[in-house]
KOLGU-4560 file (N, C-alpha, C; in nm, 3 decimals, padded with zeros to 5 digits):
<recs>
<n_xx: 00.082 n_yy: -00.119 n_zz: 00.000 ca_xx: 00.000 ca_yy: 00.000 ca_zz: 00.000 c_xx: 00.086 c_yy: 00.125 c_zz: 00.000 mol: A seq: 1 type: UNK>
<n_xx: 00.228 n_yy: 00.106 n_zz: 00.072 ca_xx: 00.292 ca_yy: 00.217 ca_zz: 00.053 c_xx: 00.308 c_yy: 00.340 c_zz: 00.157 mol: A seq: 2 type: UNK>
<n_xx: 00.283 n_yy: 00.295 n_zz: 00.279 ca_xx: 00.227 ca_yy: 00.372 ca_zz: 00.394 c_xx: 00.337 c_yy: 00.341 c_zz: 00.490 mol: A seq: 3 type: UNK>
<n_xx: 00.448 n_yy: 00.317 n_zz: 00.455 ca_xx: 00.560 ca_yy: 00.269 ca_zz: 00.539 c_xx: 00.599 c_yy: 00.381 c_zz: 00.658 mol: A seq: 4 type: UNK>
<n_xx: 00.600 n_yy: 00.498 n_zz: 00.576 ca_xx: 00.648 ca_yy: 00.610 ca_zz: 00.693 c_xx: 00.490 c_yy: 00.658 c_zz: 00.796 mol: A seq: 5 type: UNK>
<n_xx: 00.377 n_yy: 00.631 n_zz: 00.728 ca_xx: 00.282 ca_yy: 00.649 ca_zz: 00.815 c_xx: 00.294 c_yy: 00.536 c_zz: 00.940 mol: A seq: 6 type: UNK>
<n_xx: 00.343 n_yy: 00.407 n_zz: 00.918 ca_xx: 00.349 ca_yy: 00.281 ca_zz: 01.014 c_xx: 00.467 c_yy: 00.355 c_zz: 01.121 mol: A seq: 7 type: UNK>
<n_xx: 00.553 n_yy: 00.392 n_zz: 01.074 ca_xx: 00.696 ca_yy: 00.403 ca_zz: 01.145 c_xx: 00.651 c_yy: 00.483 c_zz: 01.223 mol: A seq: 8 type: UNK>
<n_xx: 00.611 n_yy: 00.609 n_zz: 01.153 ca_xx: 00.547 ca_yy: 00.734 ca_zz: 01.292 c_xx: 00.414 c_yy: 00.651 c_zz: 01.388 mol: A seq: 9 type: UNK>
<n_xx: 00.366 n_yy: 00.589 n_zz: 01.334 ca_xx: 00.256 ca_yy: 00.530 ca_zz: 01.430 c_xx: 00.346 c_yy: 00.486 c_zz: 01.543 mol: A seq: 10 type: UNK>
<n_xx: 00.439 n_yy: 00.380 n_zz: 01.529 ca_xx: 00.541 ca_yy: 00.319 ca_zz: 01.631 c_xx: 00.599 c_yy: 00.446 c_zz: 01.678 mol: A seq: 11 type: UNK>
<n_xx: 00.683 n_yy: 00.508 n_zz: 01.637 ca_xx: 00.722 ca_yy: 00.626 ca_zz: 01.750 c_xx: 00.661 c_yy: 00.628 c_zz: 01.861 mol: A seq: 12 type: UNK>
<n_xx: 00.552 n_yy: 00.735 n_zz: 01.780 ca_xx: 00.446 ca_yy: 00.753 ca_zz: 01.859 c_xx: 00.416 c_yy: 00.739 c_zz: 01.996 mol: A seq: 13 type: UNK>
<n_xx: 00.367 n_yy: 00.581 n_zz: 01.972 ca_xx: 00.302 ca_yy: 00.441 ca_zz: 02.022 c_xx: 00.476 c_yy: 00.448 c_zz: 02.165 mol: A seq: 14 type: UNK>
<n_xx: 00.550 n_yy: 00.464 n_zz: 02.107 ca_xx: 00.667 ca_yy: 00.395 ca_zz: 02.190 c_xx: 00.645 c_yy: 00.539 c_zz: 02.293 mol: A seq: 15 type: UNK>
<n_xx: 00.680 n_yy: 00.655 n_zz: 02.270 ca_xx: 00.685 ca_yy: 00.789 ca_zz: 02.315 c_xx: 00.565 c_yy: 00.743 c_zz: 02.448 mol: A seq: 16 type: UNK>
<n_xx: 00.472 n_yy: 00.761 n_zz: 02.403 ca_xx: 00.345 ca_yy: 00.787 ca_zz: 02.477 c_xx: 00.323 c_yy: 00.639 c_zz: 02.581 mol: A seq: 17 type: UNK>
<n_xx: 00.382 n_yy: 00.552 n_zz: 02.537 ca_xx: 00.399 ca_yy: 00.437 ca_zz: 02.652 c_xx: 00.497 c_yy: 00.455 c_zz: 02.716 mol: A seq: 18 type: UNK>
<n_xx: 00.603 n_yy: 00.492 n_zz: 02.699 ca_xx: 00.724 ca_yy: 00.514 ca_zz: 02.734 c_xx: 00.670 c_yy: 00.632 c_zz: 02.849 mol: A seq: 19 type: UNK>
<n_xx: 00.612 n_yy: 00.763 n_zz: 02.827 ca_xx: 00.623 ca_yy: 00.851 ca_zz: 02.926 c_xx: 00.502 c_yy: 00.789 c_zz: 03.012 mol: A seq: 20 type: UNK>
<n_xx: 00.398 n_yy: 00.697 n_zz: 02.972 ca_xx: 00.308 ca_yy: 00.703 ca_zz: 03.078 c_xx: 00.165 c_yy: 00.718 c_zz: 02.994 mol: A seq: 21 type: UNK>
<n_xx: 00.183 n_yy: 00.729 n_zz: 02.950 ca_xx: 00.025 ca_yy: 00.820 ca_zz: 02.903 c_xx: -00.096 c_yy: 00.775 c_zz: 02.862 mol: A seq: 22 type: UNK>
<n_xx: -00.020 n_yy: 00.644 n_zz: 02.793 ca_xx: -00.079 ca_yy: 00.494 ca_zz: 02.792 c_xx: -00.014 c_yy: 00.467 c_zz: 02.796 mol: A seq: 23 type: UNK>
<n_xx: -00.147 n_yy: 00.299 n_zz: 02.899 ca_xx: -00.115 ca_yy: 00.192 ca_zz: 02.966 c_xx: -00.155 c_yy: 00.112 c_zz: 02.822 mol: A seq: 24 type: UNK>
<n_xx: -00.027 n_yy: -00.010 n_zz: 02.835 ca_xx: -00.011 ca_yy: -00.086 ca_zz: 02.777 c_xx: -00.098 c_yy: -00.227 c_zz: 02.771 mol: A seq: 25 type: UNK>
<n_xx: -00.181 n_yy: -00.234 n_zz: 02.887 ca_xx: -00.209 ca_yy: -00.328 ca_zz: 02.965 c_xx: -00.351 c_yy: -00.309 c_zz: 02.883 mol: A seq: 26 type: UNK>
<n_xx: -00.380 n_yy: -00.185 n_zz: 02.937 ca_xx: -00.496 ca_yy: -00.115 ca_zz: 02.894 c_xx: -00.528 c_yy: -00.113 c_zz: 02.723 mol: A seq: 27 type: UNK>
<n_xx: -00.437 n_yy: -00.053 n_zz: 02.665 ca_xx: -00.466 ca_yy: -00.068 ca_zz: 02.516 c_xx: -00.406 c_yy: -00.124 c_zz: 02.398 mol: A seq: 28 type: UNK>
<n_xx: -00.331 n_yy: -00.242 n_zz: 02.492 ca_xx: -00.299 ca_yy: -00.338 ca_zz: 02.404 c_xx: -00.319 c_yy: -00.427 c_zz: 02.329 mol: A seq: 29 type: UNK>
<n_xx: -00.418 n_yy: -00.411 n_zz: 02.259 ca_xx: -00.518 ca_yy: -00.451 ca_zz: 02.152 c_xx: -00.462 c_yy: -00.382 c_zz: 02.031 mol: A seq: 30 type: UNK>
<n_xx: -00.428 n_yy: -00.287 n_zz: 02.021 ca_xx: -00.392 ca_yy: -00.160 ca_zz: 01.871 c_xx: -00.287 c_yy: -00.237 c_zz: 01.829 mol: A seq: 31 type: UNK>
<n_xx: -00.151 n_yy: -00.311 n_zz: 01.882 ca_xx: -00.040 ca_yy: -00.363 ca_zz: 01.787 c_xx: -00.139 c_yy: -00.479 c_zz: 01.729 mol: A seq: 32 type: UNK>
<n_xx: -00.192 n_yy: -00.545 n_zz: 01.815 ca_xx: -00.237 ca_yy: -00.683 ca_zz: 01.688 c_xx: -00.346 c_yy: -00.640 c_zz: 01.582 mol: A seq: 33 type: UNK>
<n_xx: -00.421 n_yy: -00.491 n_zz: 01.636 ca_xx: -00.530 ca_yy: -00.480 ca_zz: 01.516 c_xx: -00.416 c_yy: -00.435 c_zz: 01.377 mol: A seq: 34 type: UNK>
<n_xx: -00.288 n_yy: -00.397 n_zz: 01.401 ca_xx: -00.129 ca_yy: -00.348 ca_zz: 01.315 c_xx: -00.089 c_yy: -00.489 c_zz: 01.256 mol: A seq: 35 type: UNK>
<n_xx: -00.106 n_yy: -00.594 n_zz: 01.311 ca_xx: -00.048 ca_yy: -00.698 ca_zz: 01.315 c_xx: -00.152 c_yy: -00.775 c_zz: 01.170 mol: A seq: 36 type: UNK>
<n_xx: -00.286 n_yy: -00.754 n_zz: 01.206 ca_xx: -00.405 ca_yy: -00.825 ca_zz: 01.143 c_xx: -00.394 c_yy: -00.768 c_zz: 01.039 mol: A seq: 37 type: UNK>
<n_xx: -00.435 n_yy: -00.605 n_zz: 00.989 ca_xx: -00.388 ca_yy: -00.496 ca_zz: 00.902 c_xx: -00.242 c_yy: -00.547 c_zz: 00.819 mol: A seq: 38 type: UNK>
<n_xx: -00.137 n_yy: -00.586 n_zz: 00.864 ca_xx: -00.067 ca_yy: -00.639 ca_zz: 00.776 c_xx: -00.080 c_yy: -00.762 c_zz: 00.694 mol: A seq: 39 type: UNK>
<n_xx: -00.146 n_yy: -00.885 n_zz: 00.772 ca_xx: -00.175 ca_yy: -00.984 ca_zz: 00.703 c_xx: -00.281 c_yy: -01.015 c_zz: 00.577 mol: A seq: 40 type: UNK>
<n_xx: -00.394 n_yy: -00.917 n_zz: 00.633 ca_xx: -00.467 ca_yy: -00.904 ca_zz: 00.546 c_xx: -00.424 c_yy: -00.823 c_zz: 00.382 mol: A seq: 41 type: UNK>
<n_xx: -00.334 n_yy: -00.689 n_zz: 00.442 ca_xx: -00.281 ca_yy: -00.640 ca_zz: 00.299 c_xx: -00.192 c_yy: -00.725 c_zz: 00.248 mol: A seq: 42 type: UNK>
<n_xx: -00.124 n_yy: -00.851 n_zz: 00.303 ca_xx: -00.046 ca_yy: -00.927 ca_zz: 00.242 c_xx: -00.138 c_yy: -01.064 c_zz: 00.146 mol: A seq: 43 type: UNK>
<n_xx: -00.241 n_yy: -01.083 n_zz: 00.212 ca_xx: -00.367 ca_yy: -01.150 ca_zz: 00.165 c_xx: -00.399 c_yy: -01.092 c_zz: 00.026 mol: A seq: 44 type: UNK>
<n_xx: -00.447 n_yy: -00.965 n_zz: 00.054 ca_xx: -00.512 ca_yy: -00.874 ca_zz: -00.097 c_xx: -00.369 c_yy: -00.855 c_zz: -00.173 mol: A seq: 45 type: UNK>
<n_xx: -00.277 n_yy: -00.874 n_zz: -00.159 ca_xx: -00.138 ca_yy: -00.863 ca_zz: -00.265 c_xx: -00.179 c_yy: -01.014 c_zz: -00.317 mol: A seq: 46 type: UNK>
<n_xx: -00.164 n_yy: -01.101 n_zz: -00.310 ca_xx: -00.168 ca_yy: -01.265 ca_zz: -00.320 c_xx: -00.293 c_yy: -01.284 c_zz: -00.400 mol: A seq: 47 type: UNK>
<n_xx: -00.410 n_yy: -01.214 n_zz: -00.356 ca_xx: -00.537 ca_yy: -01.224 ca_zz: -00.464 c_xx: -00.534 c_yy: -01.148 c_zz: -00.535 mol: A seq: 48 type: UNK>
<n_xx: -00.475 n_yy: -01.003 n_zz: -00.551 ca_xx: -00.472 ca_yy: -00.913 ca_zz: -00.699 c_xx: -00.382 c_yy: -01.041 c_zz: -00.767 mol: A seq: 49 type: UNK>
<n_xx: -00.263 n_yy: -01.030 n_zz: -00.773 ca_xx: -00.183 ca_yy: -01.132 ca_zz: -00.833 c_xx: -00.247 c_yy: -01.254 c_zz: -00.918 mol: A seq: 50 type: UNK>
<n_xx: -00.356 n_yy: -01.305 n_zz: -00.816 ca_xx: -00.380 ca_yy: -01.430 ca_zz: -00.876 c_xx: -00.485 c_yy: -01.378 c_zz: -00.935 mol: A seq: 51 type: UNK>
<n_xx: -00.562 n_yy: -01.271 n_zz: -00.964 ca_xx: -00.697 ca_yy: -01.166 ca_zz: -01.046 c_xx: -00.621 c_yy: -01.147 c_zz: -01.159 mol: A seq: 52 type: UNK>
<n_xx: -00.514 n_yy: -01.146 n_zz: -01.164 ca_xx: -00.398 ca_yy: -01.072 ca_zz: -01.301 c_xx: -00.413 c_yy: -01.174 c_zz: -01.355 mol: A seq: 53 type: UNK>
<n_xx: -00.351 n_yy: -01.258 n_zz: -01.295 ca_xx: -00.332 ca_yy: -01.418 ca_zz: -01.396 c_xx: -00.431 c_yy: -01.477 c_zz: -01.442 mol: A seq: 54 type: UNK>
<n_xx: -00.553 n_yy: -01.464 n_zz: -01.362 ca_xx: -00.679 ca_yy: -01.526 ca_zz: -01.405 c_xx: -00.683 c_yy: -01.445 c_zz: -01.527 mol: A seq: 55 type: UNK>
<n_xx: -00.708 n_yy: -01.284 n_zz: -01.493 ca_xx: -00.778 ca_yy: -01.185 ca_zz: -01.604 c_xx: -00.721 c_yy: -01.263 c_zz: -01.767 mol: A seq: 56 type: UNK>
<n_xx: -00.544 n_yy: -01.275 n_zz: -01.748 ca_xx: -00.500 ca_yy: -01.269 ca_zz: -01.877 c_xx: -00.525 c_yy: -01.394 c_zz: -01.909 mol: A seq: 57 type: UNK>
<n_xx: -00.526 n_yy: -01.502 n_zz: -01.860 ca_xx: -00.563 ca_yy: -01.581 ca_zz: -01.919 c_xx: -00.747 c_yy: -01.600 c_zz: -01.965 mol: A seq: 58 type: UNK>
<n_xx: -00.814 n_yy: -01.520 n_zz: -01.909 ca_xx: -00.944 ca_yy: -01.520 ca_zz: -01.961 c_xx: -00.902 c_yy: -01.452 c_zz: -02.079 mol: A seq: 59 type: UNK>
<n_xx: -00.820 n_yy: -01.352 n_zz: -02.103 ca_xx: -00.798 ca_yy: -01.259 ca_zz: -02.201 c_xx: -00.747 c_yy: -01.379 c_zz: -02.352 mol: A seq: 60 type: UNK>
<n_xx: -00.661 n_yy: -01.444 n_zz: -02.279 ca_xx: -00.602 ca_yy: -01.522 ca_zz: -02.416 c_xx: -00.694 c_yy: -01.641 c_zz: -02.493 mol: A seq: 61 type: UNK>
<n_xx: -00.756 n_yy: -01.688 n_zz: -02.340 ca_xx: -00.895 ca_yy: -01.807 ca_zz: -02.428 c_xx: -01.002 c_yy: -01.701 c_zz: -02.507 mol: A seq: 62 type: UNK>
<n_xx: -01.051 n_yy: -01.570 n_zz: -02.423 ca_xx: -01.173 ca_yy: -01.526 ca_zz: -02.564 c_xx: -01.096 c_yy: -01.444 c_zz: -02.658 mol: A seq: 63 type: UNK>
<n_xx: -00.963 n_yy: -01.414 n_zz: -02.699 ca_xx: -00.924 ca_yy: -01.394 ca_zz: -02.786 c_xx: -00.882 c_yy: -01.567 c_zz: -02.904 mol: A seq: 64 type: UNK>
<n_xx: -00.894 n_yy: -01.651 n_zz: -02.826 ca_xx: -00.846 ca_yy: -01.782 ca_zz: -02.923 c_xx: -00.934 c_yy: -01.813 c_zz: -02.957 mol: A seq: 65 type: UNK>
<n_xx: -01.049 n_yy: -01.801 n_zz: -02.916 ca_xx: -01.213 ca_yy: -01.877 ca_zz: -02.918 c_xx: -01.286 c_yy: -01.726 c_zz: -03.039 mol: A seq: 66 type: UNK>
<n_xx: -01.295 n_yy: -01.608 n_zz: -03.022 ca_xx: -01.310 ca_yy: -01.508 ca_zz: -03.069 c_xx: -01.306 c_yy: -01.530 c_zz: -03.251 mol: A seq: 67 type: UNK>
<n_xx: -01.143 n_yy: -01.594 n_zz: -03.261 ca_xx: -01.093 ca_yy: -01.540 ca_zz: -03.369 c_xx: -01.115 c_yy: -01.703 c_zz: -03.509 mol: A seq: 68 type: UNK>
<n_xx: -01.123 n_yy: -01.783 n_zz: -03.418 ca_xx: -01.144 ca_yy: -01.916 ca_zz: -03.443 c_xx: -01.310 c_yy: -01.929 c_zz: -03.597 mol: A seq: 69 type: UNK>
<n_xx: -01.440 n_yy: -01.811 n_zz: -03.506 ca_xx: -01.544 ca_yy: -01.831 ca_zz: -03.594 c_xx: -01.510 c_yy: -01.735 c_zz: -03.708 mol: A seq: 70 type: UNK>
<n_xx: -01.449 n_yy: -01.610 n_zz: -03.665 ca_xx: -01.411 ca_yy: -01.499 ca_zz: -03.779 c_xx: -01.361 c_yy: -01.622 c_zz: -03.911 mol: A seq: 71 type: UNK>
<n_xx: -01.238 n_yy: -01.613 n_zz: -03.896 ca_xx: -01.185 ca_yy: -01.729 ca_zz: -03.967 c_xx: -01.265 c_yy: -01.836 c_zz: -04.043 mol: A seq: 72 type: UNK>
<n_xx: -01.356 n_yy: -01.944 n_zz: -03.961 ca_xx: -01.442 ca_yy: -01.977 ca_zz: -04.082 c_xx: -01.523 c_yy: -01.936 c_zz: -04.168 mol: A seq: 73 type: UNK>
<n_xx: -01.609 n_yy: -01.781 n_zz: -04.045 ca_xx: -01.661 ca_yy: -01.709 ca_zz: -04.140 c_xx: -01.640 c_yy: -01.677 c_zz: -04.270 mol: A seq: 74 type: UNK>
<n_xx: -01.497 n_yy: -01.635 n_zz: -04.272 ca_xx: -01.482 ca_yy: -01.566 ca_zz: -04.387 c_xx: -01.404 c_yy: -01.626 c_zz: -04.469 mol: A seq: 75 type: UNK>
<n_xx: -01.370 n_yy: -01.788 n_zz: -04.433 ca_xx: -01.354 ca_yy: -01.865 ca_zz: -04.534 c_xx: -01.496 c_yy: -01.920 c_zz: -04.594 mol: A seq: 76 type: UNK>
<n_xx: -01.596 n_yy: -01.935 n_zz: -04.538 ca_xx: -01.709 ca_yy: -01.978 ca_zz: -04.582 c_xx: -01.771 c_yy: -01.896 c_zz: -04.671 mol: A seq: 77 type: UNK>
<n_xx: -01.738 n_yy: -01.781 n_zz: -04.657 ca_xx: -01.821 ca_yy: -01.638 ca_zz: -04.777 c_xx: -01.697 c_yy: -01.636 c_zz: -04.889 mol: A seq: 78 type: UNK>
<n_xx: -01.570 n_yy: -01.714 n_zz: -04.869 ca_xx: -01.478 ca_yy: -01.701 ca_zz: -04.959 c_xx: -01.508 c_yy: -01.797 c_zz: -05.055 mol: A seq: 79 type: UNK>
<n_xx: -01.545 n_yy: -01.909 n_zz: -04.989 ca_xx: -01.607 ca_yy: -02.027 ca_zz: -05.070 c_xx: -01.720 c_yy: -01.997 c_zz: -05.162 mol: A seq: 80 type: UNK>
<n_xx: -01.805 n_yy: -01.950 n_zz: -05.085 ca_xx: -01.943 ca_yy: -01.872 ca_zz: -05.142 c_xx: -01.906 c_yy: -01.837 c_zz: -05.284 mol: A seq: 81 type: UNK>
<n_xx: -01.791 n_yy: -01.716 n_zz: -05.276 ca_xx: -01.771 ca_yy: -01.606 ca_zz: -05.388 c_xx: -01.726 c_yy: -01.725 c_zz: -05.493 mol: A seq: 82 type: UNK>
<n_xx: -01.672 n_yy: -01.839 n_zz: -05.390 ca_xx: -01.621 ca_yy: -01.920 ca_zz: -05.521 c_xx: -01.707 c_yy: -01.993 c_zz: -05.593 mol: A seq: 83 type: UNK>
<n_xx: -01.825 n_yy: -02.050 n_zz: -05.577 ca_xx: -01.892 ca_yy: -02.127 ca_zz: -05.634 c_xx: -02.040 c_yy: -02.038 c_zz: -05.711 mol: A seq: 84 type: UNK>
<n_xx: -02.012 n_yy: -01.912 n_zz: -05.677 ca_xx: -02.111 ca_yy: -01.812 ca_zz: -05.776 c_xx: -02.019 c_yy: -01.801 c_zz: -05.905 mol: A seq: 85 type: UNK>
</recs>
């Protein structure tokens, strides 16, 4: 996603404000694993675009093979046509 320096300042942060007191750790230590979940999941949606790409192009290459397949008889069949008038 690209949010690397937004993560880093989050940790500062996060370290600063536990560090002086301000929050308890005990208390709102839930926020690193919702950081933790947030990563797995964007590592999840990297893994399914990827495999959406590969699907796409290969949908792309069968209705272009299948596509071009009737053209082709078509217009050998009207070639034939012209031939037997």
């Amino acid at each position: 996603m690209g949010m690397k320096k937004t993560m880093q300042q989050f940790q500062v942060e996060w370290h600063t404000l536990s560090s002086s007191g301000r929050i308890k750790t005990n208390e709102s230590g839930y926020l690193p694993d919702v950081v933790k979940h947030n990563e797995e999941l964007s590592e999840k949606l990297k893994l399914l675009e990827s495999d959406v790409d590969r699907y796409r192009k290969s949908a792309e290459y069968f209705f272009q093979r299948s596509s071009t397949k009737p053209r082709i008889f078509f217009i050998l069949e009207k070639h034939e046509k012209n031939l037997l008038k």
